[in-house]
N, CA, C and O atoms as a GROMACS GRO file, in nm:
protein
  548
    1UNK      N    1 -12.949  -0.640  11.349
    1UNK     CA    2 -12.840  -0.714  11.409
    1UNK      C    3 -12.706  -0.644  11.389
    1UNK      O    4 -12.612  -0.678  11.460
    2UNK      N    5 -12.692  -0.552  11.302
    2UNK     CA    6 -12.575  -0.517  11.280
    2UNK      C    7 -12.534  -0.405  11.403
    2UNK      O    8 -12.419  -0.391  11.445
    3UNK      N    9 -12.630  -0.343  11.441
    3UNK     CA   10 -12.583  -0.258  11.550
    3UNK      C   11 -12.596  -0.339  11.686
    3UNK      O   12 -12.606  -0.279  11.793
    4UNK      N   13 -12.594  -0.458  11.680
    4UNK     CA   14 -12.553  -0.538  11.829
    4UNK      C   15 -12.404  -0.550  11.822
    4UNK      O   16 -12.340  -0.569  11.718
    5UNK      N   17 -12.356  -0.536  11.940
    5UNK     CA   18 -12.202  -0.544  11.962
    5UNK      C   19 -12.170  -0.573  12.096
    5UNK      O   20 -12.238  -0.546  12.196
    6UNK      N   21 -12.077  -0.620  12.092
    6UNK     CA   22 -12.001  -0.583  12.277
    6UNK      C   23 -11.851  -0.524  12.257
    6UNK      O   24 -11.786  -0.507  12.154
    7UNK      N   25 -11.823  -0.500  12.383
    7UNK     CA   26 -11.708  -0.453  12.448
    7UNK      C   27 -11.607  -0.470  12.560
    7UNK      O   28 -11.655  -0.439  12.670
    8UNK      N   29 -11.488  -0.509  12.563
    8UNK     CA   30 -11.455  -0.503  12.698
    8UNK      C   31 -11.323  -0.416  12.721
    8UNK      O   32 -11.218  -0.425  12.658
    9UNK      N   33 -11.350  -0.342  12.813
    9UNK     CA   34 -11.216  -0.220  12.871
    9UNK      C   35 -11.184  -0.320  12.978
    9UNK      O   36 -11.262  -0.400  13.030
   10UNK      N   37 -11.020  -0.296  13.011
   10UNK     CA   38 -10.959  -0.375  13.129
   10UNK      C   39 -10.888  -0.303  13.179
   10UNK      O   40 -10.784  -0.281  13.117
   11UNK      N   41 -10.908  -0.234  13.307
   11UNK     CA   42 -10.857  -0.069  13.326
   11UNK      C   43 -10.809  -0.107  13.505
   11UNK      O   44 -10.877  -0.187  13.570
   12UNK      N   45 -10.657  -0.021  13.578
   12UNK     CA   46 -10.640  -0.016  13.669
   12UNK      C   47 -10.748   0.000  13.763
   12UNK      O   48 -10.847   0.019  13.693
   13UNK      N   49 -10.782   0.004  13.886
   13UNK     CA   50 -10.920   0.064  13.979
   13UNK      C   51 -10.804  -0.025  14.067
   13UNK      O   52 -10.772  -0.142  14.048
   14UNK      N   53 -10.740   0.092  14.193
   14UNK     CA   54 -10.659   0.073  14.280
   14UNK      C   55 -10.765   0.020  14.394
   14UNK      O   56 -10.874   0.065  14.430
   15UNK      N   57 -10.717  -0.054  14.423
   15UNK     CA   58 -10.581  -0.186  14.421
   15UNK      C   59 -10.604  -0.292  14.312
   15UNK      O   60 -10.514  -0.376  14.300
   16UNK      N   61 -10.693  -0.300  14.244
   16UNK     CA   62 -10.741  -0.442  14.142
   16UNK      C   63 -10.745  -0.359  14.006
   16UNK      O   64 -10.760  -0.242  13.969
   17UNK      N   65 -10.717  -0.517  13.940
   17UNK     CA   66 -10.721  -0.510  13.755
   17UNK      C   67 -10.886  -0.493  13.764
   17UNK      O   68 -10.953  -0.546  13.852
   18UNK      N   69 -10.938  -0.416  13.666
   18UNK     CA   70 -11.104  -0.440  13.657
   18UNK      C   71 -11.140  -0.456  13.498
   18UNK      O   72 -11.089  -0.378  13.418
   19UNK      N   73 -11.246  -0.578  13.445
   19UNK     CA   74 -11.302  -0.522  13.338
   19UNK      C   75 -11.406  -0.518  13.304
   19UNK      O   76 -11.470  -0.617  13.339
   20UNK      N   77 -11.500  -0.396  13.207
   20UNK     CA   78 -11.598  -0.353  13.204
   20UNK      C   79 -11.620  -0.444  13.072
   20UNK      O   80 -11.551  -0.449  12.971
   21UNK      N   81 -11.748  -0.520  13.107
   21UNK     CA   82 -11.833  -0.560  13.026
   21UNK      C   83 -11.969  -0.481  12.950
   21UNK      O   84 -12.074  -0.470  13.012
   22UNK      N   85 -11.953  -0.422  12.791
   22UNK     CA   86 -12.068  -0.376  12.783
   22UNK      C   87 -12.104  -0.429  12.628
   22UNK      O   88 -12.026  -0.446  12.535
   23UNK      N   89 -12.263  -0.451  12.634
   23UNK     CA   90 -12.302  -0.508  12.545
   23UNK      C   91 -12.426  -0.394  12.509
   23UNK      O   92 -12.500  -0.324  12.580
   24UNK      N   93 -12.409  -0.415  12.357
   24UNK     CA   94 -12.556  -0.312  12.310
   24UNK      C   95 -12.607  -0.366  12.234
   24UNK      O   96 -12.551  -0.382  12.125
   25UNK      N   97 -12.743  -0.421  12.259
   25UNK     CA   98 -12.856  -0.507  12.189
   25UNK      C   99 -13.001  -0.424  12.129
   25UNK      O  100 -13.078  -0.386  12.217
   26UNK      N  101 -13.033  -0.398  12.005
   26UNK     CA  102 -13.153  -0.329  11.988
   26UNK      C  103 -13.150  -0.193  12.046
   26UNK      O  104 -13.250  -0.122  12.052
   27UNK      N  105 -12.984  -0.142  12.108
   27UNK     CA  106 -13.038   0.023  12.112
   27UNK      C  107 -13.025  -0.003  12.304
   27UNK      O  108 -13.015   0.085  12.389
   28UNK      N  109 -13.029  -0.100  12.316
   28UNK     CA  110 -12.985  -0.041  12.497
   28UNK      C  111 -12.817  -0.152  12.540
   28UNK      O  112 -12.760  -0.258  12.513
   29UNK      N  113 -12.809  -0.052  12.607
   29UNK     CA  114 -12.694  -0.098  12.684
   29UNK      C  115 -12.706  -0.172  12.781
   29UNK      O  116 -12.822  -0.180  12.821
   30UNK      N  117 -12.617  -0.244  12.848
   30UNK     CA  118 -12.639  -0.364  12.969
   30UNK      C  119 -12.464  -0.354  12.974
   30UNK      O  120 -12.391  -0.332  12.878
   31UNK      N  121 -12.423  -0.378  13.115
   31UNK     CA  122 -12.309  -0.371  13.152
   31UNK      C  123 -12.256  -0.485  13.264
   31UNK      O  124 -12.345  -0.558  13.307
   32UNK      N  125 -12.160  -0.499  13.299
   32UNK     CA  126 -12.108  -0.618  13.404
   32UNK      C  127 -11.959  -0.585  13.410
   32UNK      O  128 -11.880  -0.573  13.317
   33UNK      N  129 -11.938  -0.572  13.554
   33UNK     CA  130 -11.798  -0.514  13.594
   33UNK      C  131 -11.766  -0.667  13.652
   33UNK      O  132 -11.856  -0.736  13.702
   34UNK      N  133 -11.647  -0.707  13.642
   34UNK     CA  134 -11.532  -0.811  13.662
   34UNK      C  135 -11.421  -0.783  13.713
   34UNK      O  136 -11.344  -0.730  13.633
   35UNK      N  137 -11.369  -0.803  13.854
   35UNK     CA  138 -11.280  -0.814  13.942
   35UNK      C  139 -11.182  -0.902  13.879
   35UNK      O  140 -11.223  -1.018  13.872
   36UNK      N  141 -11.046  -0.880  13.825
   36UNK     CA  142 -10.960  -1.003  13.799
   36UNK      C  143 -10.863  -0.986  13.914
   36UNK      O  144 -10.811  -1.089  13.956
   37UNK      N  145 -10.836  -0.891  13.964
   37UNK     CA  146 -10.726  -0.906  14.080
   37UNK      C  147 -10.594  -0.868  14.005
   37UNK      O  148 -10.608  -0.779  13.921
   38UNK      N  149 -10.487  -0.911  14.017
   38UNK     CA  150 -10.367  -0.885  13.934
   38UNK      C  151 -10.345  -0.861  13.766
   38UNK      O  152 -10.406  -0.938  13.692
   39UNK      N  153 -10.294  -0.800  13.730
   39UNK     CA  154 -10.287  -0.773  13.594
   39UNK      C  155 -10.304  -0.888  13.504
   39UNK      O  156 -10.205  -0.962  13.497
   40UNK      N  157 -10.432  -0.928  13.416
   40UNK     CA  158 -10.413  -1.012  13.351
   40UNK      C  159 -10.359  -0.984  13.211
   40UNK      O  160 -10.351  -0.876  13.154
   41UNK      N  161 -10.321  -1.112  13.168
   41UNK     CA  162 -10.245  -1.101  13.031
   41UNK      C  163 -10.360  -1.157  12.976
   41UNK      O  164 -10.452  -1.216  13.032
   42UNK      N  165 -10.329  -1.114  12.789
   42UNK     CA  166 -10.388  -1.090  12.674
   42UNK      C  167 -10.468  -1.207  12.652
   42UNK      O  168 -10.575  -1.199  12.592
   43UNK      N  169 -10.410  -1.352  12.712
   43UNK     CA  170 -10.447  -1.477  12.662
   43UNK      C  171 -10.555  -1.472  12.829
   43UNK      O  172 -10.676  -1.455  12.813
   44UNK      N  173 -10.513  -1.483  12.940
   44UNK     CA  174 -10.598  -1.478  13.042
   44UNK      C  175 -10.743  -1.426  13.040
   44UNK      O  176 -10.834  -1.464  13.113
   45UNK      N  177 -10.748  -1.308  12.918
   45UNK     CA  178 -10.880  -1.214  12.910
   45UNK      C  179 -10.953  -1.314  12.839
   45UNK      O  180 -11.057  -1.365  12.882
   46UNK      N  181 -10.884  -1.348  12.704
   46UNK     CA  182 -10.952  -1.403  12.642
   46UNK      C  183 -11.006  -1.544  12.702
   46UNK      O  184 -11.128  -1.560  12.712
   47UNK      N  185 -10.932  -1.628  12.734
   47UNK     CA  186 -10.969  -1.734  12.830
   47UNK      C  187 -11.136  -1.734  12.926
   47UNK      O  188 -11.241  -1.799  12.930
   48UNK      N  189 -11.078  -1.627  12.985
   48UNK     CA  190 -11.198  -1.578  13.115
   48UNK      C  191 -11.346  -1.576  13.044
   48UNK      O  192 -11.450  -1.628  13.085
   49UNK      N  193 -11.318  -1.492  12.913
   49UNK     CA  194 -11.457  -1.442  12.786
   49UNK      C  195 -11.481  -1.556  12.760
   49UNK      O  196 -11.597  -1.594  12.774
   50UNK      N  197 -11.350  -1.678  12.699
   50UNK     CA  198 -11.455  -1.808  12.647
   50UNK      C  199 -11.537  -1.864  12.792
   50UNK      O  200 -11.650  -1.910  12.812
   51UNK      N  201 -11.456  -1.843  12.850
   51UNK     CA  202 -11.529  -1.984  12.974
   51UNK      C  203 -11.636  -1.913  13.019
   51UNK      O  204 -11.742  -1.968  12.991
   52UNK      N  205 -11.650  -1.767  13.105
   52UNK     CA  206 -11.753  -1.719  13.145
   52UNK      C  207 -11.887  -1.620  13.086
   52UNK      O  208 -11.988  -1.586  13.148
   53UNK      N  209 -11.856  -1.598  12.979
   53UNK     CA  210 -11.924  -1.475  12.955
   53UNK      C  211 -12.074  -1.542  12.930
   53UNK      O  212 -12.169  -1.469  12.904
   54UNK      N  213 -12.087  -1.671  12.938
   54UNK     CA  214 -12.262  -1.690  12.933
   54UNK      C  215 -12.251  -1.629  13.086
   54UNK      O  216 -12.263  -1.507  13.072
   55UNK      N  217 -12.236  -1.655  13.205
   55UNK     CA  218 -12.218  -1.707  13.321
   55UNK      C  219 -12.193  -1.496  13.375
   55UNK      O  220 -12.133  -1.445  13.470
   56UNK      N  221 -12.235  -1.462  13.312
   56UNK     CA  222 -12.212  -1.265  13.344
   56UNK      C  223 -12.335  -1.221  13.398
   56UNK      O  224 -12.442  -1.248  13.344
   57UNK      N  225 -12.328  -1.168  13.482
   57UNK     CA  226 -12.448  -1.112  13.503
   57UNK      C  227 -12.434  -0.979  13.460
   57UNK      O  228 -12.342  -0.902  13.489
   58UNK      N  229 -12.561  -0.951  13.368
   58UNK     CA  230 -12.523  -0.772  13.312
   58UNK      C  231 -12.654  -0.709  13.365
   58UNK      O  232 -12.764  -0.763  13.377
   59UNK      N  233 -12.608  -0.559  13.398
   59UNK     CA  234 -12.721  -0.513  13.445
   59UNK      C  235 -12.860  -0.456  13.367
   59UNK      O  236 -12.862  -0.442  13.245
   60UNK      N  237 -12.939  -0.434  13.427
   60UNK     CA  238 -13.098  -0.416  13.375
   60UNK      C  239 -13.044  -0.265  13.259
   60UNK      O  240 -12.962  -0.177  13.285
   61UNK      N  241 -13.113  -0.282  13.154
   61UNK     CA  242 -13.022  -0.253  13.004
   61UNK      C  243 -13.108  -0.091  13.012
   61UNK      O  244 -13.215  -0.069  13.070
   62UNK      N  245 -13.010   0.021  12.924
   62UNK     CA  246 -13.046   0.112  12.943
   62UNK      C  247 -13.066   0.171  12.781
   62UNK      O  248 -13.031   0.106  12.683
   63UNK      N  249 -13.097   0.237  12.778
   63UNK     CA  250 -13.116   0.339  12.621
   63UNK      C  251 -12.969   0.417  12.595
   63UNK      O  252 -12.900   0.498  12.657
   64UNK      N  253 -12.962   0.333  12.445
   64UNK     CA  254 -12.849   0.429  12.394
   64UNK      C  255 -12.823   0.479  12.276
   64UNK      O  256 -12.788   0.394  12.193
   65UNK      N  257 -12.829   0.587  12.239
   65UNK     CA  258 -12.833   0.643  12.097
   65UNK      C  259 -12.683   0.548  12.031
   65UNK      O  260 -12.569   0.530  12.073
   66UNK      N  261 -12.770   0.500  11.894
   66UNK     CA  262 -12.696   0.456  11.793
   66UNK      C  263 -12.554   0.492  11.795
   66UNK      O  264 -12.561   0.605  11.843
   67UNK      N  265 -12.463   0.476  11.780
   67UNK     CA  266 -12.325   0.539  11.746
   67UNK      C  267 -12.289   0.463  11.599
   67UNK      O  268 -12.328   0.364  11.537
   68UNK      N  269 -12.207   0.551  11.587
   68UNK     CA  270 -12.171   0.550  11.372
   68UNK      C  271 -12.017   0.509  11.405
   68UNK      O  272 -11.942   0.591  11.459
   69UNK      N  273 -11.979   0.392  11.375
   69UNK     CA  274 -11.803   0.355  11.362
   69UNK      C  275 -11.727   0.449  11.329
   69UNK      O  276 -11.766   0.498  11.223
   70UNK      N  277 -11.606   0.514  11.382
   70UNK     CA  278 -11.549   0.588  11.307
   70UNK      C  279 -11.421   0.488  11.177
   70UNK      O  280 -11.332   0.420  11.228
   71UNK      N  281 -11.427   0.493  11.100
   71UNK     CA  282 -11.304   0.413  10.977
   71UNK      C  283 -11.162   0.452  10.963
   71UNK      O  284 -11.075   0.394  10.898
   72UNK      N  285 -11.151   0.563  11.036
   72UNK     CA  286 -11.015   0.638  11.040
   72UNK      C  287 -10.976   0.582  11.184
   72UNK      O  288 -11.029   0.590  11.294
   73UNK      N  289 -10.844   0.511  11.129
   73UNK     CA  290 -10.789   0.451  11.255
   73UNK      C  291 -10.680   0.551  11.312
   73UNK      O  292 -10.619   0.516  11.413
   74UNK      N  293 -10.662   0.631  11.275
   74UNK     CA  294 -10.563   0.739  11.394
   74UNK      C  295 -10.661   0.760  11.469
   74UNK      O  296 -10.651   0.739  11.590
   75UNK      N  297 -10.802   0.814  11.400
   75UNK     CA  298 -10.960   0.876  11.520
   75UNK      C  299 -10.948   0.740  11.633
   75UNK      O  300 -10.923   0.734  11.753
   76UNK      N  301 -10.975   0.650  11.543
   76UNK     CA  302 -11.030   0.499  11.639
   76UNK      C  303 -10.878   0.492  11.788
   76UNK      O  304 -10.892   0.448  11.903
   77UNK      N  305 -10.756   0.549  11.728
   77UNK     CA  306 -10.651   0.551  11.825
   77UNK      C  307 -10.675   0.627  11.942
   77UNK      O  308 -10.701   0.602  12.060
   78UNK      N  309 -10.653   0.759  11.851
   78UNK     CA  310 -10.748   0.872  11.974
   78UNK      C  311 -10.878   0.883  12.058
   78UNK      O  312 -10.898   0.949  12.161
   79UNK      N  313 -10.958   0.804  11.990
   79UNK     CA  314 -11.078   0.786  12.089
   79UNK      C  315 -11.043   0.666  12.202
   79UNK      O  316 -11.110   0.656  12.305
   80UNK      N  317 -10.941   0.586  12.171
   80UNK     CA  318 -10.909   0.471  12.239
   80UNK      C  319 -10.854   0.550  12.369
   80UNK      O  320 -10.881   0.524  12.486
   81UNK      N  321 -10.777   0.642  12.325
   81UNK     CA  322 -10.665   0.698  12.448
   81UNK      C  323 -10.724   0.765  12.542
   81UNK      O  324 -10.677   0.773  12.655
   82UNK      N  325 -10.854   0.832  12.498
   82UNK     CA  326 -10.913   0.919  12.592
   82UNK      C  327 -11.046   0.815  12.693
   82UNK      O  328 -11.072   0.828  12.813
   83UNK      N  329 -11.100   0.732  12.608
   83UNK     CA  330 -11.152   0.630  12.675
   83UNK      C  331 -11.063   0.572  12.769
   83UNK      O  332 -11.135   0.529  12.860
   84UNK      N  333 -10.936   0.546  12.796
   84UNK     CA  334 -10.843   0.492  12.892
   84UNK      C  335 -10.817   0.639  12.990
   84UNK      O  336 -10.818   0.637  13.113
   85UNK      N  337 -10.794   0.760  12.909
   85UNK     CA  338 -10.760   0.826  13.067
   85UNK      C  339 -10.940   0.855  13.125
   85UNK      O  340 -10.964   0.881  13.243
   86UNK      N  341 -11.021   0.847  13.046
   86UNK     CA  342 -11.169   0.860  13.094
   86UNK      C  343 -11.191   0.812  13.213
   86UNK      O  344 -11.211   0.859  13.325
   87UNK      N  345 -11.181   0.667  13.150
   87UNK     CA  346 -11.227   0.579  13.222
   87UNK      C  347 -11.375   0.515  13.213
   87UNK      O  348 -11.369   0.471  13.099
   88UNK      N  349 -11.488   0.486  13.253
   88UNK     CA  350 -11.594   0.432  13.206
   88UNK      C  351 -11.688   0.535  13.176
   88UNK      O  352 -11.695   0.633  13.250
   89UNK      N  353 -11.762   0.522  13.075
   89UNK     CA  354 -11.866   0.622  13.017
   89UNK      C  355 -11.984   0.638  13.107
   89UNK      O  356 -12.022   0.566  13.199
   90UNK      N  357 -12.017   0.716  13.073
   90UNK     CA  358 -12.163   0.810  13.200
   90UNK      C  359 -12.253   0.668  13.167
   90UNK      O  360 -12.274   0.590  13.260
   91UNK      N  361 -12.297   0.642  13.047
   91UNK     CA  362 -12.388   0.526  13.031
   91UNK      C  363 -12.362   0.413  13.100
   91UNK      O  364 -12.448   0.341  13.150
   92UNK      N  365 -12.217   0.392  13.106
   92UNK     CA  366 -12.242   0.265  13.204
   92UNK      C  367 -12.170   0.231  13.327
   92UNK      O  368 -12.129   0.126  13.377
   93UNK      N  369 -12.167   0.425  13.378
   93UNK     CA  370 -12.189   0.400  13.485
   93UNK      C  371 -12.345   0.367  13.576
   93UNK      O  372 -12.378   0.301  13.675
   94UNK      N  373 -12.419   0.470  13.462
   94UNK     CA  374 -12.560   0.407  13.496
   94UNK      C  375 -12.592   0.266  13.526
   94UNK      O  376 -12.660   0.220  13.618
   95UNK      N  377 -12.528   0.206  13.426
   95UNK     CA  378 -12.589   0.072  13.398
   95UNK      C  379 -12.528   0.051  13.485
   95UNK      O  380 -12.619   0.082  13.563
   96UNK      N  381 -12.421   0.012  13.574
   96UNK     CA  382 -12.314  -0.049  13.679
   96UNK      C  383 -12.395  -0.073  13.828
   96UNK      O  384 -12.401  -0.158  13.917
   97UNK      N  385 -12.471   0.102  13.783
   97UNK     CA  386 -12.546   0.186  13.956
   97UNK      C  387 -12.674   0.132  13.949
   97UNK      O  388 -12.740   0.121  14.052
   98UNK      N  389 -12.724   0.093  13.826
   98UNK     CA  390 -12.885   0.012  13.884
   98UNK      C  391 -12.864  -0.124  13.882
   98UNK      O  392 -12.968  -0.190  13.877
   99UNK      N  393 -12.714  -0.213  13.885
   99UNK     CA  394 -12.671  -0.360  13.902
   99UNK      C  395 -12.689  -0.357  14.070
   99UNK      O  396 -12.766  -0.431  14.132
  100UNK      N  397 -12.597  -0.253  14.134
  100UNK     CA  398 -12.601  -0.215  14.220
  100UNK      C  399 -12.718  -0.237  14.306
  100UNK      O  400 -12.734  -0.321  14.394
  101UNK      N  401 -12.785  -0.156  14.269
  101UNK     CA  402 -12.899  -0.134  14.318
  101UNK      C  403 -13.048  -0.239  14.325
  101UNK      O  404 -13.139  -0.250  14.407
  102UNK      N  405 -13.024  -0.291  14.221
  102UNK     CA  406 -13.087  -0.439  14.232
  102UNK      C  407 -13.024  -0.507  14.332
  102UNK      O  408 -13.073  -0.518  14.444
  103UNK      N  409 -12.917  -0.553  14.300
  103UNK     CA  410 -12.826  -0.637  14.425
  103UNK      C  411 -12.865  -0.592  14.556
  103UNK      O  412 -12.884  -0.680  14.639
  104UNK      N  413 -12.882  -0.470  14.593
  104UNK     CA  414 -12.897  -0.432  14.731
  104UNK      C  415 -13.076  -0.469  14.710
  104UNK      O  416 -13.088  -0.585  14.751
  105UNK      N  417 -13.173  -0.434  14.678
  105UNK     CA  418 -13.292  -0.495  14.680
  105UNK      C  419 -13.290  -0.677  14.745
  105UNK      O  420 -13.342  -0.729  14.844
  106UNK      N  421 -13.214  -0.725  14.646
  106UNK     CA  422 -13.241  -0.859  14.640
  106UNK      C  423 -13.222  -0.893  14.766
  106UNK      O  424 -13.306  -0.950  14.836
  107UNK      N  425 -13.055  -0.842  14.821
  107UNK     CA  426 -12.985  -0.850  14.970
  107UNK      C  427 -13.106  -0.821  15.073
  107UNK      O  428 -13.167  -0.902  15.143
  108UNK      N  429 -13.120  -0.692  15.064
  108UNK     CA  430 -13.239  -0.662  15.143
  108UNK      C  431 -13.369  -0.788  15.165
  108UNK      O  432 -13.393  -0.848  15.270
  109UNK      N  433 -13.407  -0.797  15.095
  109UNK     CA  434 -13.511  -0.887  15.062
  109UNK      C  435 -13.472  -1.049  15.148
  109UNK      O  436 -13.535  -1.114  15.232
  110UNK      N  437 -13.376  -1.064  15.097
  110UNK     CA  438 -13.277  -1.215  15.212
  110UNK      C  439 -13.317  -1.152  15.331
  110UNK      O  440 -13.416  -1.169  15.402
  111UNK      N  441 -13.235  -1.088  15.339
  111UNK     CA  442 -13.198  -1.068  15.519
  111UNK      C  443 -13.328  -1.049  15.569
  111UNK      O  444 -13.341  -1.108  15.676
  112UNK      N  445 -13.426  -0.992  15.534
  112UNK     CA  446 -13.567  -0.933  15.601
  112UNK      C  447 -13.664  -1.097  15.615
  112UNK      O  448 -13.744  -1.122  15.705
  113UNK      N  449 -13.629  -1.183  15.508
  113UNK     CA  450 -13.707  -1.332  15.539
  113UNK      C  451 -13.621  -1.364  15.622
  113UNK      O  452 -13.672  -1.413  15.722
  114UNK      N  453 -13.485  -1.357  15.626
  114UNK     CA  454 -13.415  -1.469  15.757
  114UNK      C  455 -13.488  -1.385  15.864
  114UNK      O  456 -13.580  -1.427  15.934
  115UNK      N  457 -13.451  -1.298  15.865
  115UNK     CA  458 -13.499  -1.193  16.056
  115UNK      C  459 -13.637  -1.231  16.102
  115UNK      O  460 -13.657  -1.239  16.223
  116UNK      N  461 -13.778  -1.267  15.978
  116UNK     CA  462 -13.881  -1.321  15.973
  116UNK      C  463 -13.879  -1.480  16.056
  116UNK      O  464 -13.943  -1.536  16.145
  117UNK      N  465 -13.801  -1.501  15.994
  117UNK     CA  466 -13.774  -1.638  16.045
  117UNK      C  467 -13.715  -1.695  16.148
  117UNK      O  468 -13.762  -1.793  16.205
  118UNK      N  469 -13.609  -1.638  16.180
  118UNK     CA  470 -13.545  -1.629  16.315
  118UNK      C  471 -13.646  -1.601  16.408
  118UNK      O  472 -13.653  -1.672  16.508
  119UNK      N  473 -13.756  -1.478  16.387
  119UNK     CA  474 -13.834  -1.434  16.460
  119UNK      C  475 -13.938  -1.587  16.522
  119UNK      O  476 -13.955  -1.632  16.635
  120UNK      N  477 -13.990  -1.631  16.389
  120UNK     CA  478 -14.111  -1.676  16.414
  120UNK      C  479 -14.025  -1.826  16.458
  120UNK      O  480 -14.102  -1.914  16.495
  121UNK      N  481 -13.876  -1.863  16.459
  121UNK     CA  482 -13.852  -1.978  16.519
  121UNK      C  483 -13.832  -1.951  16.668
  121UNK      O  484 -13.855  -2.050  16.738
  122UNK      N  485 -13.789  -1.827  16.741
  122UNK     CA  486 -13.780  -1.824  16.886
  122UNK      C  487 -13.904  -1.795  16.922
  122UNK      O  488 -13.922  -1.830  17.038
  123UNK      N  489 -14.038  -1.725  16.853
  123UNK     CA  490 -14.160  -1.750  16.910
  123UNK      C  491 -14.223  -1.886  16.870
  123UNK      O  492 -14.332  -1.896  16.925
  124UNK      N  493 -14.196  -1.981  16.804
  124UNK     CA  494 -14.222  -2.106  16.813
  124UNK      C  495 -14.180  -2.192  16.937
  124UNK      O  496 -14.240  -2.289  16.984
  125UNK      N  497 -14.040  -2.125  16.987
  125UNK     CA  498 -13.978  -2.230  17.092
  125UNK      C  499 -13.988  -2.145  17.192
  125UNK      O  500 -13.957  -2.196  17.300
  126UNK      N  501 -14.025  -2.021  17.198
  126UNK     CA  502 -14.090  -1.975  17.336
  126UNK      C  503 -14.262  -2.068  17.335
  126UNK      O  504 -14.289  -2.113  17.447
  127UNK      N  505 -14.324  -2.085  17.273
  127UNK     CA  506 -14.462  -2.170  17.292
  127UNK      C  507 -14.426  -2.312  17.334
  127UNK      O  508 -14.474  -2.375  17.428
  128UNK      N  509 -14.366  -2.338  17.277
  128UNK     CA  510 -14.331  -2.472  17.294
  128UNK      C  511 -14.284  -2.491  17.434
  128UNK      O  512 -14.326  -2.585  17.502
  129UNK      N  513 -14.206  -2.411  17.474
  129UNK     CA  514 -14.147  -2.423  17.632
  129UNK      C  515 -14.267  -2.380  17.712
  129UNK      O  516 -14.300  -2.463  17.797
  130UNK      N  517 -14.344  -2.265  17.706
  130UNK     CA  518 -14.487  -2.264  17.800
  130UNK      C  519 -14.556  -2.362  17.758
  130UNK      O  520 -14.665  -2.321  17.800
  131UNK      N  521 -14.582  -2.466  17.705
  131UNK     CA  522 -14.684  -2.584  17.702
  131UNK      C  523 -14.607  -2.637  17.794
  131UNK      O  524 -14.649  -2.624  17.910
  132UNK      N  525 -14.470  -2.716  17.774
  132UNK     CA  526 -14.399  -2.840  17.823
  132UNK      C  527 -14.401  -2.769  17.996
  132UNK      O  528 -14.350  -2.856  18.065
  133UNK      N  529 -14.437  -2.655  18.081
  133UNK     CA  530 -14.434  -2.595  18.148
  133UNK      C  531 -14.573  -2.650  18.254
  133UNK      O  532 -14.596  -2.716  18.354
  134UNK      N  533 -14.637  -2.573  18.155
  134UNK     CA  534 -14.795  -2.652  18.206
  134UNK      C  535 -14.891  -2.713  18.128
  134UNK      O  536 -14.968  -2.674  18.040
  135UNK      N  537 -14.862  -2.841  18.193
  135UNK     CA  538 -14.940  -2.982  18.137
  135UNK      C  539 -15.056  -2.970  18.235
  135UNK      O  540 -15.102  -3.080  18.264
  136UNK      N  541 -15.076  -2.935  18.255
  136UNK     CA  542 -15.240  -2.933  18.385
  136UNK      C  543 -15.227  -3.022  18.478
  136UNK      O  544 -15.308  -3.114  18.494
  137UNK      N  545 -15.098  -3.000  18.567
  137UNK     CA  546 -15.096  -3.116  18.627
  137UNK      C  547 -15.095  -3.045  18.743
  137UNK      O  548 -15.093  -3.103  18.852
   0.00000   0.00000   0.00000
């Protein structure tokens, strides 16, 4: 349990405020990106975390080598600064790109039963109109 943790970066992405949700459970990562729109303030973040963070969808969790805390807080400064001009780590961009990518499955998957369906309701009401057509009369 001690190496479970989370994280959240809240970083420009023109035109919107964005923040990266990442959580590491047992050694994999899982991630969830959040649209806030305008710059939120300090109390707004926190707010958003109490009310929603059951309510996150994070993506399908990936493998991540252990990391060791650094205790030196000038390091912990400097790693902070370069994580901000970075921007999000290779790991979760992974994790971001197979959220992605599920989502488009799932999408896919909708639209292909409606088109099914649409289908089999205008060949239902094309039958229906050749019966009411000829009654054997």
């Amino acid at each position: 349990m001690g190496s479970d943790y989370g994280k959240l970066t809240v970083f420009f992405e023109d035109p919107f405020w964005v923040g990266i949700f990442e959580r590491i459970e047992k050694g994999k990562l899982s991630v969830c990106r959040v649209v806030f729109g305008s710059e939120p303030k300090d109390y707004e973040v926190w707010e958003f975390v109490l009310a929603n963070y059951h309510q996150l969808r994070f993506s399908p969790s990936v493998d991540v080598a252990p990391r060791k805390e650094a205790v030196n807080p000038k390091r912990i400064q400097r790693e902070a600064r370069k994580q901000i001009a970075a921007g999000i780590g290779t790991k979760s961009q992974q994790a971001l790109q197979l959220l992605r990518e599920e989502n488009k499955q799932e999408r896919k998957e909708v639209t292909r039963q409606e088109r099914e369906a649409e289908k089999q309701r205008q060949y239902d009401l094309k039958q229906q109109k050749r019966r009411e057509k000829h009654r054997g009369r």
